[in-house]
N, C-alpha and C positions, 0 to 999 in steps of 0.2 A: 237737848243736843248731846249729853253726856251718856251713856251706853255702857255699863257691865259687862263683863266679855261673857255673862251667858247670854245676855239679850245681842251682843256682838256676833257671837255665834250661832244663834237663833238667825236672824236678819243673815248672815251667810249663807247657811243652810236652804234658808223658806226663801230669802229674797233675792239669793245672787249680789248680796252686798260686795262691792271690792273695799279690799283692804288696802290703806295708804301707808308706806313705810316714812315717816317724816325722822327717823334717828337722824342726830347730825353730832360735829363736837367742832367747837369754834375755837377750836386749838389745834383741831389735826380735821379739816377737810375733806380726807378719805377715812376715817373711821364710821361715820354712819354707812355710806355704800359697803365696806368690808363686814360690818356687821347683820348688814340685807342680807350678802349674800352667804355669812355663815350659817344664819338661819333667819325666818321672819314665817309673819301666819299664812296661813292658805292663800294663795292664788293674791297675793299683796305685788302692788306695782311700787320703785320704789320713785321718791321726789325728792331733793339736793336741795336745802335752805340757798345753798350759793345760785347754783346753776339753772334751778328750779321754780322758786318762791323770790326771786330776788332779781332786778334788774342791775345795770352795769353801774357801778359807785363812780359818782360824777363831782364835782366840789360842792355840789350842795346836793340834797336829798338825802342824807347820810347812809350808814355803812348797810344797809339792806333796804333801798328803795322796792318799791312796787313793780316789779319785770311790765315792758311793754305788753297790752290787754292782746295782741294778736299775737306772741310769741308765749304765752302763758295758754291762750286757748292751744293753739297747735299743739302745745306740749299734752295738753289735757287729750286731745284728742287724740294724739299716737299714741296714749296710754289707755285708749277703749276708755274713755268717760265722759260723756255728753249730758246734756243738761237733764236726763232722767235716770242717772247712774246713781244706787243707790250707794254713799261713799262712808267708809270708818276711815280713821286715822288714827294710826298711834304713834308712840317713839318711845322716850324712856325715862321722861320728862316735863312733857307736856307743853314745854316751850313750841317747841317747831309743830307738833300736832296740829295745834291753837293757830300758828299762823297758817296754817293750811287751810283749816276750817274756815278760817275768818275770811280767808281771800275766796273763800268757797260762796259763803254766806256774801260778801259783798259784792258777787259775782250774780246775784239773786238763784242761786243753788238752792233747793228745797229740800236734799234728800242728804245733806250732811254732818255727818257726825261724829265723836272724841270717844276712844276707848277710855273710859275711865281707867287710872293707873296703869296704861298703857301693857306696853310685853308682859312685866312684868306679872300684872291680873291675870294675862292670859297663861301665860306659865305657868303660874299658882294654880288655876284651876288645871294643871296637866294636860290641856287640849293642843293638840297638834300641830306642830310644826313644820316646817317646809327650807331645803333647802335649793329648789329649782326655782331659777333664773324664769318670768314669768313675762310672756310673751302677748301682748294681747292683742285683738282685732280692733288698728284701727279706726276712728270713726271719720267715716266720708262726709255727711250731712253736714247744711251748714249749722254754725252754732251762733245764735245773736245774744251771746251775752255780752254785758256791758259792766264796766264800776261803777256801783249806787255811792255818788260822792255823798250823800248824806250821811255815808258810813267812816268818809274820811276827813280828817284834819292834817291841813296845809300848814305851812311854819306861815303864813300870812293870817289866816285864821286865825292861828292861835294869838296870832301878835294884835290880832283885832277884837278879840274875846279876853284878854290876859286879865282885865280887870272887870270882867263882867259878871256882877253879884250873882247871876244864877247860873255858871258855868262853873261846873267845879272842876280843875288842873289836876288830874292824879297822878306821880310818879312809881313806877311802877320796881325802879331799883334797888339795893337794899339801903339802908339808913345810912352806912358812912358815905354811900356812893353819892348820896343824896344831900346830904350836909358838905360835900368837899372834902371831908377828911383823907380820903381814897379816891384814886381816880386810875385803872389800871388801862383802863383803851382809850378813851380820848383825851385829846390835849387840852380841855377845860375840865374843871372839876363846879359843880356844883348843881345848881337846880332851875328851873325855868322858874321865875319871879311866880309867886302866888297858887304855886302847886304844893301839892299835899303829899307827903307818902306814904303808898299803901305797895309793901314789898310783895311783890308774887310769888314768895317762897309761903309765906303766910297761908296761902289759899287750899294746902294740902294738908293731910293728916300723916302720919308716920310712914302710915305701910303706900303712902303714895298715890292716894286717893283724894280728888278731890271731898272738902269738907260741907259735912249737910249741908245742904238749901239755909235750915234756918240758922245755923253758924255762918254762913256768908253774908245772910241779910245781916244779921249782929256786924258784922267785921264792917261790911257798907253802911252803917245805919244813920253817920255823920250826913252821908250824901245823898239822902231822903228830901232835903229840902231843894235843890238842885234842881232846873228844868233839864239841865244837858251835862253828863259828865264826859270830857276829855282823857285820854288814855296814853300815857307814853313813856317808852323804856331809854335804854342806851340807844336802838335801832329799831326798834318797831317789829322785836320778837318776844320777848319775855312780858311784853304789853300786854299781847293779846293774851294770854291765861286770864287775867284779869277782865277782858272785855267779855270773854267767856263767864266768868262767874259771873259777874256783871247781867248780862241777861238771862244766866238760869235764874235771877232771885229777880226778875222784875223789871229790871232797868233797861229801858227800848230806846233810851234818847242815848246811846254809846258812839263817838266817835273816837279810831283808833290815829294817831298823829305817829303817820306812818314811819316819816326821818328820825322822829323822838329827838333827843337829846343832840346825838351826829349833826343832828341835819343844823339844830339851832344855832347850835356855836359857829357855824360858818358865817354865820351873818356876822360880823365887828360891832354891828349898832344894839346887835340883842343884850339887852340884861343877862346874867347868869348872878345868883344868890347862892350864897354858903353861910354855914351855922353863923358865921360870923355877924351877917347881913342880918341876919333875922331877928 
């Protein structure tokens, strides 16, 4: 699923890949678009984590729900990409990429993919940029894609699986967020009872790349024993980098628990744990 921007650019070239602009910044809402349009790769559509990847924030489903499946197609389809679009994605970061992919993949999407180290790789190797506003044809046909819930966890799920020896809870936030010490966006601080943290800052090397195959399996190797590992951040974006590593080293039983953390704390009756607790 992970792609080097010369095999990136290869696959554009020979395949007509489109390129997915997923930049966002969750403190200023128009800096990813303004950045599209400063510059981004060849013939790249772009897609808004808010407006795009994200349904309307309701009191529960937390702060980046799953956009309604017929307002998520339409979107796909006025951006010229139908269910044999060959698709990259990048940003600057890998957070937004990742949920792109992921809603791609659980869309049963076959033909999608992550620039590794995003712009940034592609810059590095000095290959071309673009700053026109990119127009694409439509697609009329119909599309029958559907969400593979097998790829998703519900804040019910989780509440029915929370103690189940072979389901492992992975927190995907970083340590203080996860112990409670810190809590800068939502109004609870701590962790979902019997989750593990594995931060998805972890998952990259320096220059912004994700880390080998066999350094991730190392990083996972606690959760080898596991039939099914659960996946969830603050919102059910920086998760998915994780569910991404996740299945390049192996692991097919991944569900991503979309509300994450937002969603759970709206229930009164849910547990939350802090280092305290533990």
């Amino acid at each position: 699923m992970l792609v080097s921007a010369q095999e990136a650019k290869t696959m554009y070239e020979e395949l007509g890949a489109t390129f997915v602009d997923c930049r966002f910044d969750l403190q200023d809402d128009q800096l990813g678009f303004q950045n599209y349009e400063a510059f981004h790769l060849p013939g790249a559509v772009y897609f808004d984590l808010e407006e795009d990847l994200s349904g309307p924030v309701e009191t529960t489903g937390g702060r980046h729900p799953l956009p309604d499946l017929d307002s998520f197609v339409h979107i796909l389809k006025s951006k010229g990409i139908d269910d044999e679009t060959v698709v990259i994605a990048y940003d600057d970061n890998h957070a937004f990429a990742s949920r792109f992919a992921w809603m791609m993949k659980a869309l049963g999407h076959q033909h999608v993919y992550i620039l590794n180290g995003g712009i940034k790789a592609w810059r590095n190797m000095e290959y071309p940029l673009s700053t026109e506003r990119v127009e694409r044809t439509a697609i009329t046909s119909e599309q029958s894609w559907r969400f593979n819930e097998s790829l998703i966890a519900t804040q019910d799920y989780v509440r029915r699986h929370i103690e189940d020896d072979q389901i492992a809870l992975i927190d995907s936030r970083n340590y203080e967020r996860f112990i409670g010490k810190v809590e800068p966006i939502d109004f609870k601080a701590g962790h979902i009872p019997s989750a593990k943290n594995f931060d998805w800052m972890n998952l990259f090397k320096e220059d912004g790349l994700f880390k080998h195959k066999d350094e991730l399996k190392t990083y996972f190797s606690s959760l080898e024993m596991y039939e099914e590992v659960i996946v969830y951040c603050g919102s059910g974006v920086t998760a998915a980098p994780n569910v991404i590593a996740l299945w390049e080293t192996g692991y097919d039983n991944v569900k991503l628990y979309v509300g994450s953390f937002s969603d759970w704390i709206t229930n009164v009756d849910n547990e939350v744990m802090t280092f305290e607790d533990d």
